[in-house]
N, C-alpha and C positions, 0 to 999 in steps of 0.2 A: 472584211479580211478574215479569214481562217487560222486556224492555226498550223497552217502550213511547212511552218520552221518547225517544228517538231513541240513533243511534251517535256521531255529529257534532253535536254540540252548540255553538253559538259562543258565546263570552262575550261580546256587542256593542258596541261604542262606543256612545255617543250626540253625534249631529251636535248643534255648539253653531252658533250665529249669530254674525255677527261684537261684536256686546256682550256676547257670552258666553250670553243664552238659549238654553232648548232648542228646538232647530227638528226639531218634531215630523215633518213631513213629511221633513225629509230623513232624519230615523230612518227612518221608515218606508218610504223608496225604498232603503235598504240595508238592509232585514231582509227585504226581498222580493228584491232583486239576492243576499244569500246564502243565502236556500232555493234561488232557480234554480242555485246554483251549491253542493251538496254537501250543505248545513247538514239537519238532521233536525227541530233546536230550535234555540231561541235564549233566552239567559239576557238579561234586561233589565235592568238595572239594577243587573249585579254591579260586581268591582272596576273590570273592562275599561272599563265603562259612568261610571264616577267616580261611582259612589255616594256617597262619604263628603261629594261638594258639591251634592248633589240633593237637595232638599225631598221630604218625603212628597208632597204635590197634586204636582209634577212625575214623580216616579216614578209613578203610577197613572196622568198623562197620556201617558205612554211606553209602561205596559204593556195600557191603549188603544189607540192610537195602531201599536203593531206587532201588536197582535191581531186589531185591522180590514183592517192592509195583508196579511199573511198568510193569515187564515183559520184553515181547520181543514188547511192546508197542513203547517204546522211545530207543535213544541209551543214553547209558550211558559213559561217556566220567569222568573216573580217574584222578583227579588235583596230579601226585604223582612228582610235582617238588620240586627243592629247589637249595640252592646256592653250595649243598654238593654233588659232582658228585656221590659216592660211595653211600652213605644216597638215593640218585632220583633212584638210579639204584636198590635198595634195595627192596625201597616201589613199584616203578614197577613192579619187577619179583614177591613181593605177590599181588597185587592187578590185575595183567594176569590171576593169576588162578581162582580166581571172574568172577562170569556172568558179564561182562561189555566189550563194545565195541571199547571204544578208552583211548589214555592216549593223555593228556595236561599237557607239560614240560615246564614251566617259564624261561624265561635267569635266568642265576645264576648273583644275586644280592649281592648288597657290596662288592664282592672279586674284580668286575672289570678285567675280566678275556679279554685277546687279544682273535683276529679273531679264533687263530689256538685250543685255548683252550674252545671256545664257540663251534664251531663243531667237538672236541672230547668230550665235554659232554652231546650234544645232540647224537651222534652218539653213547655211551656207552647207554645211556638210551634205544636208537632204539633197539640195540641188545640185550637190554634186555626184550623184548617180542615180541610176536607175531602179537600184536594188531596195529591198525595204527596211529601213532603219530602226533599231533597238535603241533607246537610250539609256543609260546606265548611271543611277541615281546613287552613290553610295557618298553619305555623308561621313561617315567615318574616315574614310582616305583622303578626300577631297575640301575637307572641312568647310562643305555649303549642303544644304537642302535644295532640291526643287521641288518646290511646293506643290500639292495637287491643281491648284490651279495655274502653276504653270506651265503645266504637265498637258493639261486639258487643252490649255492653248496653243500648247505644240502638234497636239495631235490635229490640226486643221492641215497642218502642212500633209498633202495626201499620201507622203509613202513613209513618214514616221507612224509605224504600223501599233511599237509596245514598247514596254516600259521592264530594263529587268532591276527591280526594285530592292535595295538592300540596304531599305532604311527600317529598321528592329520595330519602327511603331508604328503596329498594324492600323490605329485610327490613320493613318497619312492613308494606308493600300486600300482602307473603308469608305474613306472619301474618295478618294482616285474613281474607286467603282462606282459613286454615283453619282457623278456630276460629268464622268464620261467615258468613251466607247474604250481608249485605249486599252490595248490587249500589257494584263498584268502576270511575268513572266516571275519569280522568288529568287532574287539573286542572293541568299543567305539559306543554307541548307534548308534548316531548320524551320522557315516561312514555307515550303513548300505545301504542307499538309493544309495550314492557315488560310491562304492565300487561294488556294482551292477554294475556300467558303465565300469570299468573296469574287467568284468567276475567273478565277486564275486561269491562263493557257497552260501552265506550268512550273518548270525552273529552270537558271542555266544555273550550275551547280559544281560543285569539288565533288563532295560525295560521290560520286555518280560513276568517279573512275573507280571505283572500288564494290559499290551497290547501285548500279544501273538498273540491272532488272529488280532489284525490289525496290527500286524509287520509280523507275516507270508502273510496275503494279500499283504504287501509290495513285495514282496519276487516273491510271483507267478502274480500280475498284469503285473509285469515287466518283465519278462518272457513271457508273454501274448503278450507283446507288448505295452500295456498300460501305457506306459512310467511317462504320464503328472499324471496320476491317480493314479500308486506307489507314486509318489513323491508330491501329494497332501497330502493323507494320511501322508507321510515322515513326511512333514510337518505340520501337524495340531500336530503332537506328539511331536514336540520338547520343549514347555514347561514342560513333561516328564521327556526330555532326562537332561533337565537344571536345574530341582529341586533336583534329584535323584544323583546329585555330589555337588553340593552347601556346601558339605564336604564328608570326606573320607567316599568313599562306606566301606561296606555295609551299615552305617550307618541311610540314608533315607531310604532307601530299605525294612529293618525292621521296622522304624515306619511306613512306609506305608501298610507295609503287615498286621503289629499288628491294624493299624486304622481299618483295613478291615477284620478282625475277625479271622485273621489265626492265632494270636498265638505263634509267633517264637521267640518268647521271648528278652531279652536284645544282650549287645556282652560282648568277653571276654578283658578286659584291654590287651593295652593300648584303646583301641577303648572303646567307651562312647555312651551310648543312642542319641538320636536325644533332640535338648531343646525344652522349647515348641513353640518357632518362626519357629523354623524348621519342629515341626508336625502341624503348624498352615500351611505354607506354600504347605506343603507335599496334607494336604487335602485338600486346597483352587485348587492344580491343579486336582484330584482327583473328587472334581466336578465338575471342568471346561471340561475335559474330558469324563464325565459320566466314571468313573472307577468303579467304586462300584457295587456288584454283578456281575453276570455275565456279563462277557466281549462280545464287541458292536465286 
């Protein structure tokens, strides 16, 4: 399997309205504003996206909704997980029949499910479509691991393709890499440079809606060869990577995007606007980076 889904992958907001519905259209004026600007894919309706206050009929009208404004431009990669094996396998089989490319299935969170019951629920999700499956490893929100070996095991099932990995301890993505094939995607900004060293495809990423094209430069310098020169870049972005969690994403994400003309309006409780220290900060890195208009 290739890396097919793209280098750059963005984890997307979705624009709310000011009563808090989703305003499909302006999703989809910024899922077309970041393919022109970097993005390969786009994930819809992951955490970025505030999945956990989004109705299934809303999620399929998002991943609608950016599949029409994009095309066959970007791939489109379905957030249709959740901690309800039946419920993920649900929203999968409708969300296959959608123009969309891939699905990204979350560990099942709060129930604290063992090894054997983490690889029947991603394995029930696989077969439940066609499309090639991401899995989405973040211990931090989900408060469980999946070990690399069980990682490895999963990858037998033939169309759980990669892994987008946003566990901070790079020995877990060192071992991952070699004891097997699965394609390893940085689902924590900051891994992306890293994660390259170990055969990374890439990232699905926050950053990305704001420095697309110079995290996909990341992506192809090192590739190139240009080792020292990805990872300059890497690093000129990590004040970025370090304002844009300063608290629960999405939450900078949106004041940053709102700073800068897009529009994507508040979030839904329990999640809260950014205060003004935070969009004070948010801008301050914004022009230390030259972000503003068209991205460098």
């Amino acid at each position: 399997m290739n890396h097919s889904l793209g280098d750059i992958i963005t984890a997307m907001v979705t624009a709310l309205h000011d009563d808090g519905s989703v305003d499909y259209d302006g999703t989809a004026e910024l899922a077309v504003w970041l393919v022109e600007n970097g993005s390969d894919g786009l994930v819809v309706s992951g955490t970025t996206g505030e999945s956990p206050t989004l109705t299934d009929d809303e999620k399929l009208g998002l991943f609608r909704a950016v599949s029409e404004a994009v095309g066959d431009r970007a791939t489109i990669i379905a957030g249709t997980g959740s901690n309800d094996t039946a419920h993920s396998v649900e929203l999968t089989e409708k969300a296959s029949q959608l123009d969309i490319d891939g699905i990204l299935a979350v560990t099942p969170y709060y129930n604290k499910p063992p090894v054997a019951g983490i690889i029947s629920h991603f394995s029930a999700i696989a077969e439940a479509t066609d499309k090639p499956v991401i899995l989405y490893n973040i211990p931090g929100r989900c408060s469980i691991n999946i070990e690399p070996e069980t990682l490895a095991e999963l990858n037998a099932v033939e169309n759980i393709i990669a892994v987008k990995q946003a566990n901070p301890d790079l020995e877990q993505s060192e071992r991952l890499a070699e004891i097997s094939d699965l394609g390893l995607y940085a689902g924590n900004d900051d891994m992306l440079y890293p994660l390259l060293e170990y055969g990374g495809w890439g990232g699905i990423c926050v950053a990305s809606h704001l420095a697309g094209r110079r995290m996909k430069s990341i992506v192809e310098l090192y590739r190139e060869g240009n080792h020292e020169e990805a990872k300059a870049v890497n690093d000129s972005l990590k004040p970025l990577y370090e304002s844009l969690f300063i608290t629960a994403n999405p939450i900078m994400i949106k004041a940053a995007l709102n700073l800068l003309g897009h529009e994507v309006g508040g979030l839904r409780l329990p999640l809260v606007r950014a205060t003004a220290a935070q969009e004070s900060e948010i801008s301050r890195v914004i022009e230390q980076l030259s972000l503003a208009g068209q991205q460098a």
